[in-house]
C-alpha positions as CSV (number, residue, x, y, z in Angstrom):
1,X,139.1,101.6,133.0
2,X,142.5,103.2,131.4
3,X,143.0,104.8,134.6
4,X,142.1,102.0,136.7
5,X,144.7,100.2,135.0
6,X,147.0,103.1,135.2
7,X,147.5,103.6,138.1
8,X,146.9,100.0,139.7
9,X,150.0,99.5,137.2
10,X,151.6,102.0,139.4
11,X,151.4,100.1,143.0
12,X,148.5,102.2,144.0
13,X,145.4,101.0,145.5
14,X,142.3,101.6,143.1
15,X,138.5,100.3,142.6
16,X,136.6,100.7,139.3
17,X,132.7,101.1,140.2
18,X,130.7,100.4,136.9
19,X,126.7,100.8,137.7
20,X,126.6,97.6,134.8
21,X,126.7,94.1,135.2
22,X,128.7,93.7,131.7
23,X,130.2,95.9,129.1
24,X,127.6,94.8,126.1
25,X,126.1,97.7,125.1
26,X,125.8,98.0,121.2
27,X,126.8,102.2,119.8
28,X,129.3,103.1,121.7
29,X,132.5,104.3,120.8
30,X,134.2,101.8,118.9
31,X,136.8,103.3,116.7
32,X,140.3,103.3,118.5
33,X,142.7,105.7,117.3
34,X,146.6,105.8,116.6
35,X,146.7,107.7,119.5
36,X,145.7,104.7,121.7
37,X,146.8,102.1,119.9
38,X,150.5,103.8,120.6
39,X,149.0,103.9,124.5
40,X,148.1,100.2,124.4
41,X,151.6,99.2,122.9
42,X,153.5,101.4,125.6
43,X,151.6,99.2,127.7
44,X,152.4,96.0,126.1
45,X,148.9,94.9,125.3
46,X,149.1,95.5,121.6
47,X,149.5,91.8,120.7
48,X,146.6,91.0,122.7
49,X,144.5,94.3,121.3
50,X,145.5,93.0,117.5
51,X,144.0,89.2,118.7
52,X,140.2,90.6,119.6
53,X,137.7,90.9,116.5
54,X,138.2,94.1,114.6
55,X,138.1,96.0,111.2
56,X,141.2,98.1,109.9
57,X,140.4,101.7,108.3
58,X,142.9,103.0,106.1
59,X,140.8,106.2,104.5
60,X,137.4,107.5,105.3
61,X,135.4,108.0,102.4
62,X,132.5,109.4,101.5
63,X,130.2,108.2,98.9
64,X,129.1,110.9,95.8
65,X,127.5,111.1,92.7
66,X,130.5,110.1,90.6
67,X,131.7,107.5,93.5
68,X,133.8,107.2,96.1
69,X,135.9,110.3,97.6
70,X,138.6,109.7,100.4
71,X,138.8,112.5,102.7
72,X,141.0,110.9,105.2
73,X,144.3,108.9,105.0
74,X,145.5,107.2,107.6
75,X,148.3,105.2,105.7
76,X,151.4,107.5,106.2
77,X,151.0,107.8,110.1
78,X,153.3,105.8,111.8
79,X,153.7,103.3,113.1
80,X,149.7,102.5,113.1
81,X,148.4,104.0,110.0
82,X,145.3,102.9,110.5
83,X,142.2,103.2,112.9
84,X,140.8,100.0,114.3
85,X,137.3,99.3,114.8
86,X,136.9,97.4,117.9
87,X,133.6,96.0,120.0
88,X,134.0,98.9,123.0
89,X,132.8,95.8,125.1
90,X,136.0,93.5,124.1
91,X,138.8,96.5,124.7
92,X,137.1,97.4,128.3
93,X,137.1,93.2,128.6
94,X,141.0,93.7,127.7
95,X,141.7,96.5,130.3
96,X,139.8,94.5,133.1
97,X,141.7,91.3,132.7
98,X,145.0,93.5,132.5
99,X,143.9,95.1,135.8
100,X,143.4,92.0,137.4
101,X,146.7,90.8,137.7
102,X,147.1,93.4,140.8
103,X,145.6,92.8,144.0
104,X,145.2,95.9,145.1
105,X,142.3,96.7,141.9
106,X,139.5,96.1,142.2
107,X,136.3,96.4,140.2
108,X,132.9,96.4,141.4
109,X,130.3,95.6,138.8
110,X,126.3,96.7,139.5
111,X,127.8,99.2,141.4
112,X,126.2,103.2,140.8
113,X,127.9,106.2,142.3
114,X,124.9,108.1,143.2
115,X,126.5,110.2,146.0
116,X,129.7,112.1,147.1
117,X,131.5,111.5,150.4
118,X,132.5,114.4,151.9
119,X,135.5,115.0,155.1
120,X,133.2,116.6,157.8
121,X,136.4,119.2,158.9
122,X,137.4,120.4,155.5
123,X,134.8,119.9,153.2
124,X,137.0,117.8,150.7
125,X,135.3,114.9,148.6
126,X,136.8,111.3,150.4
127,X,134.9,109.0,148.5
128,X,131.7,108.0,147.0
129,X,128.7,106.0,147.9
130,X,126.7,103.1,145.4
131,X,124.4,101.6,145.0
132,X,124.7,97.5,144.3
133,X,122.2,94.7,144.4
134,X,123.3,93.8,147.9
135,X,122.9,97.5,149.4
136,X,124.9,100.4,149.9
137,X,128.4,100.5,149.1
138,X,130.8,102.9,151.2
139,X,134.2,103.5,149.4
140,X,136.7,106.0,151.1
141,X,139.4,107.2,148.5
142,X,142.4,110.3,148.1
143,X,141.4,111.3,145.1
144,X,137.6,110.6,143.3
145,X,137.8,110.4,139.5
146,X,134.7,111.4,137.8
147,X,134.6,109.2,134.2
148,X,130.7,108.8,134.4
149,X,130.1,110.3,131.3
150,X,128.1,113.2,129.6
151,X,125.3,112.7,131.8
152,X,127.5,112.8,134.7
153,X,125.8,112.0,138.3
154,X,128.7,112.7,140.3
155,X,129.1,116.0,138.3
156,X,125.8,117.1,139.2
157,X,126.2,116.2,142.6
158,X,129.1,118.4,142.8
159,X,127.3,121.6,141.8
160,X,129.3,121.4,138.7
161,X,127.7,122.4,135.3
162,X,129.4,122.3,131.6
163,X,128.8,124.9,129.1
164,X,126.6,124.2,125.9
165,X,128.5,124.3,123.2
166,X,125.8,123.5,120.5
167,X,125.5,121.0,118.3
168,X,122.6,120.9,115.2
169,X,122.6,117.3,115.3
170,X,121.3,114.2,116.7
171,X,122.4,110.5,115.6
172,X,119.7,107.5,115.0
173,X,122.1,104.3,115.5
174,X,121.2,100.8,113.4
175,X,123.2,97.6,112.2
176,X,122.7,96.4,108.7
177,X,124.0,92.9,107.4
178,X,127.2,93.1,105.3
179,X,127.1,91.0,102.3
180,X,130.4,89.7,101.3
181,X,129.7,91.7,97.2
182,X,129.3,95.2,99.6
183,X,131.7,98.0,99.1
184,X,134.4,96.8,101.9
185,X,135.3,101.0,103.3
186,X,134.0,103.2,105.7
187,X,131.6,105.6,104.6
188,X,129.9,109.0,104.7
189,X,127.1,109.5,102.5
190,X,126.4,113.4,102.4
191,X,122.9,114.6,101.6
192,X,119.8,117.5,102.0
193,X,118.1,116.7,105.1
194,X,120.5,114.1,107.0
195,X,123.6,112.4,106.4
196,X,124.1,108.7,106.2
197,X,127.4,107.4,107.6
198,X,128.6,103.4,107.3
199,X,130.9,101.7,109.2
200,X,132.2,98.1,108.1
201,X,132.0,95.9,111.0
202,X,132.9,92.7,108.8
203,X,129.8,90.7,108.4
204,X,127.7,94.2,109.4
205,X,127.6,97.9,109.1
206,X,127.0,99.9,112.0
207,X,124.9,102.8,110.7
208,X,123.8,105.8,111.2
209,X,121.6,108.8,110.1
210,X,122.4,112.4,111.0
211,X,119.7,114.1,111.7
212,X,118.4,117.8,112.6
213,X,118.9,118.6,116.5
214,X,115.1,117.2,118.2
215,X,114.0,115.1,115.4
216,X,114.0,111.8,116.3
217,X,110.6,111.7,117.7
218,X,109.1,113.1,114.1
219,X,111.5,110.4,112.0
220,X,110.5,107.4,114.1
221,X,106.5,108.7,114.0
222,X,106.9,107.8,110.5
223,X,106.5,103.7,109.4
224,X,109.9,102.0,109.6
225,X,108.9,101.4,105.4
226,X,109.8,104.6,105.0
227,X,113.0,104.7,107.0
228,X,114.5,101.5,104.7
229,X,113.3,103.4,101.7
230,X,115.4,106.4,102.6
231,X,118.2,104.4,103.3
232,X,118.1,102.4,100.3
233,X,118.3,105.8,98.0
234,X,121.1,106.9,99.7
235,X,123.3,103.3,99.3
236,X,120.7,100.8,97.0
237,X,123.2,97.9,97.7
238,X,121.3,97.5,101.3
239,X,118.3,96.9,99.9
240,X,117.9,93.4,100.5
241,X,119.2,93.8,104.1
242,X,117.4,96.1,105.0
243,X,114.5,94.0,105.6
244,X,116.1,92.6,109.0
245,X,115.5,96.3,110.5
246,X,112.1,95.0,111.8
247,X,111.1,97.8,114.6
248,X,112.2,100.8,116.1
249,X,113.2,99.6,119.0
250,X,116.4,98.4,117.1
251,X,117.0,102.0,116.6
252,X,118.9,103.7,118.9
253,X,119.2,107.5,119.3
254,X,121.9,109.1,120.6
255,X,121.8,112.8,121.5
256,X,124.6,114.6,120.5
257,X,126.0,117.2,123.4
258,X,129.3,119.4,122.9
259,X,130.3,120.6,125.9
260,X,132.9,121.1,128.4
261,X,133.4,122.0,132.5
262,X,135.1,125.6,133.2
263,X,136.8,123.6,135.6
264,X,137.2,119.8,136.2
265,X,138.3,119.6,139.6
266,X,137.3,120.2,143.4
267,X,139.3,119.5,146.8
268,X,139.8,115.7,146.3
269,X,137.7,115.4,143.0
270,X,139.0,115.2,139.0
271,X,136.5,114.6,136.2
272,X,137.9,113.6,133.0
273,X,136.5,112.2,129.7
274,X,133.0,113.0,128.4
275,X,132.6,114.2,132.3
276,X,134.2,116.5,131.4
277,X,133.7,117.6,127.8
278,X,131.4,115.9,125.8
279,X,132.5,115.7,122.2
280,X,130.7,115.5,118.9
281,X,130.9,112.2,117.1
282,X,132.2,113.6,114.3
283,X,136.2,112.1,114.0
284,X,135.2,109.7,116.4
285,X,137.1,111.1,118.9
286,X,135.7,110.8,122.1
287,X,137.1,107.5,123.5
288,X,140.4,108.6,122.2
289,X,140.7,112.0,124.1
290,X,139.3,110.4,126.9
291,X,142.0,107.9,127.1
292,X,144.2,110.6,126.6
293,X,142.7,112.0,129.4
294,X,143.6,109.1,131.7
295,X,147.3,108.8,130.5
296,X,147.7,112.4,131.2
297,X,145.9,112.1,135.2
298,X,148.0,108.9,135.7
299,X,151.2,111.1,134.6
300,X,150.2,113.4,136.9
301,X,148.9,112.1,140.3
302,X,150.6,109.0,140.6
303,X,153.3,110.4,142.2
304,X,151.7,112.4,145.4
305,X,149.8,108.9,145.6
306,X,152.1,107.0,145.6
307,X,153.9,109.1,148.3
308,X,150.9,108.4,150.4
309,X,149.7,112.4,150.1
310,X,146.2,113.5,148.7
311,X,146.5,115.1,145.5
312,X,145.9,118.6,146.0
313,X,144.1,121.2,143.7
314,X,147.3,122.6,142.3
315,X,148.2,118.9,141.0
316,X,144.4,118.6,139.5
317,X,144.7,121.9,138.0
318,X,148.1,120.8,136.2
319,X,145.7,117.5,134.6
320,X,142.8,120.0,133.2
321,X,146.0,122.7,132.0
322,X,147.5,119.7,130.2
323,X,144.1,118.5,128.7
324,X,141.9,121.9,128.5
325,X,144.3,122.7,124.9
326,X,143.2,119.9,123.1
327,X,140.1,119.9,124.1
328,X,139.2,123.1,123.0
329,X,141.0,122.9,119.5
330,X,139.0,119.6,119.1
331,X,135.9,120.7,120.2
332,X,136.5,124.0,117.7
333,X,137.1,122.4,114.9
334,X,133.9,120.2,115.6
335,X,131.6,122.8,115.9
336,X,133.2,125.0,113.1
337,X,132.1,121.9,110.9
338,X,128.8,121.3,112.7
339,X,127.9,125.0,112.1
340,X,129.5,125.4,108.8
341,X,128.6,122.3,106.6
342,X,126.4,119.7,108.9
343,X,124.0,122.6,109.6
344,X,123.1,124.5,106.1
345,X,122.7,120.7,104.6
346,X,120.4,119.5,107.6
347,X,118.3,122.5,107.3
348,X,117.8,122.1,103.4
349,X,114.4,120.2,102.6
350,X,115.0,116.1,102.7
351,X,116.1,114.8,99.2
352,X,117.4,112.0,97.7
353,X,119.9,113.9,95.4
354,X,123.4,113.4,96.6
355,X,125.3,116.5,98.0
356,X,128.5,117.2,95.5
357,X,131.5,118.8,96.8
358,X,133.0,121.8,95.3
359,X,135.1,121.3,92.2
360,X,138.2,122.6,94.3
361,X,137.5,120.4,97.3
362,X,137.8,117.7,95.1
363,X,141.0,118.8,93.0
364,X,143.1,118.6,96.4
365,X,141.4,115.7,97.7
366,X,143.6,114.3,95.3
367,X,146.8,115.1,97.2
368,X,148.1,112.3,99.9
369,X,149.2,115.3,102.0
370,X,145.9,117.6,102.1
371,X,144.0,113.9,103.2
372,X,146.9,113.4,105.6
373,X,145.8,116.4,107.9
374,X,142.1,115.1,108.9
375,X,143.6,112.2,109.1
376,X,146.4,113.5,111.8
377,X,143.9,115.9,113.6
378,X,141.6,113.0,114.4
379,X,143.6,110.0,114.7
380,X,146.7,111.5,115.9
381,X,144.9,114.5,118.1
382,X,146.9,117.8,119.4
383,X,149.2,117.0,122.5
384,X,149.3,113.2,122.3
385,X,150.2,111.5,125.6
386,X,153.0,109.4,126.4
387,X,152.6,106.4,129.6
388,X,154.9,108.2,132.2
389,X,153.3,106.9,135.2
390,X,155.6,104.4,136.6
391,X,155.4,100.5,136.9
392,X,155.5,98.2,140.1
393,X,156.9,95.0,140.3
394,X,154.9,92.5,141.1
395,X,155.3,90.8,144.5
């Protein structure tokens, strides 16, 4: 959708094809970053950004024995020190209604990409086709931009395969009701077994458990009693509200995949996004460096396009050089924490005693600066991306 906008921004001729009929889909990404809240105001859409229904995070905290830690501080990054947490649905609402102004976007809604379009001479990708409720849809492009995600079809249909990089973990996604006397942060609640991790939505908390890789199906054998009850040990203020988690079904699992493509281009074909590395939820990242992504593409190609030429491999190479860096530190320092303190603790036999962190850790928790640098490496990112793409005039 970032793209989309991008580039239609630019004067060039672009169509969105979202398999969906609507954005409203609860546990997606939701936590916009510094990083793209600079992107949105370089846009100009920041005043209309501020205006949809959102909570402001200032620290990240998590939740121990003796209280409340902060292990992330978001107030001395300028000029947003904060992360907002938005509805995914209402900023992809925002981008689409942005997009519309040209008339040379267009978005096509029910519409799957199930198959690549290929130039009989040369072999190069020329478009896609989808299926929509009214048949087959035939779209002929320059360029084909892969966002479909970690489960990517147009990936596979490419011949293109990510490497595994591991990850111990899955995630079982829930909403709680928020009662106006709750603690009003954002929390993580360490502990032996699985994590707990709350995110105040205003008159909800989106939450989650962190469990061991493969799980799921053995946790939601077990009656959904037993689920509240483990919940309710980790943070007893949800004890009363607990009682609206009424089936299963209302749980959602989410699988966790870090990975990433070798490369992320053919002949007329450029994934980006979690197309083309999946991240780990941990920092919340992944909408972020896929927006990144976009802004970086749209610096990139929007020139050759705009010249009326077909972006050739040495101008998708230059988008995956410019992204592959801050991927990879990313993605290390996800997995170094996934391997080095998400692991041992999921492995440990389930318990109800919080986990305490070292008596160190917590000394220089104390510090604005040492809570400063999480703060910049996930809400700031490595390599942050400017809007250089140019802008059209309207006729």
């Amino acid at each position: 959708m970032m793209l989309g906008l991008l580039l239609a921004r630019a004067g060039i001729k672009t169509a969105v094809i979202e398999k969906h009929g609507d954005f409203l889909r609860d546990f997606r990404g939701d936590t916009v970053h510094p990083s793209t809240l600079q992107i949105l105001d370089e846009l100009g859409l920041k005043s209309r950004f501020d205006q949809l229904p959102q909570q402001r995070v200032s620290q990240l905290e998590v939740m121990l024995a003796h209280g409340p830690c902060a292990v992330a501080d978001f107030r001395k990054l300028k000029p947003f020190p904060y992360l907002a947490l938005v509805p995914q649905w209402d900023l992809l609402a925002l981008l689409a209604q942005e997009s519309a102004r040209y008339p040379w976007y267009s978005l096509h809604m029910q519409s799957e990409a199930i198959r690549l379009l290929h130039d009989e001479t040369s072999g190069r990708v020329c478009g896609v086709h989808a299926q929509t409720p009214n048949g087959r849809l035939h779209i002929r492009a320059d360029l084909v931009v892969g966002c479909d995600g970690r489960q990517s079809v147009l990936r596979h249909a490419a011949g293109m395969h990510p490497q595994n990089l591991g990850a111990p973990m899955d995630v079982l996604w829930f909403k709680v009701p928020r009662a106006t006397w709750h603690p009003k942060g954002t929390y993580g609640v360490p502990g032996r077994g699985s994590f707990l991790v709350l995110l105040n939505r205003g008159n909800y908390w989106q939450a989650a458990i962190v469990i061991p890789k493969g799980a799921a199906e053995r946790w939601q054998a077990q009656p959904l009693q037993l689920f509240r009850d483990s919940i309710t040990r980790r943070a007893p203020f949800l004890n009363n509200e607990l009682v609206s988690l009424k089936s299963w079904d209302e749980v959602k699992l989410l699988e966790v995949r870090v990975d990433r493509l070798q490369h992320w281009h053919q002949p007329g074909l450029l994934f980006i996004g979690d197309a083309a590395h999946a991240m780990s939820p941990i920092g919340g990242v992944g909408i972020n460096l896929a927006i990144q992504d976009a802004v970086a593409a749209a610096n990139i190609i929007a020139a050759p396009l705009l010249a009326g030429l077909q972006p050739d491999e040495s101008t998708l190479a230059r988008v995956q050089r410019r992204r592959m860096m801050p991927t990879r530190l990313t993605q290390h320092i996800q997995t170094t924490l996934q391997r080095r303190l998400i692991a041992p603790a999921l492995q440990m036999n389930d318990s109800d005693r919080p986990i305490e962190i070292p008596a160190l850790l917590k000394l220089l928790l104390r510090s604005d600066t040492v809570r400063s640098i999480p703060a910049r490496i996930f809400g700031l990112g490595f390599r942050r991306e400017h809007v250089r793409s140019p802008e059209c005039k309207m006729p």
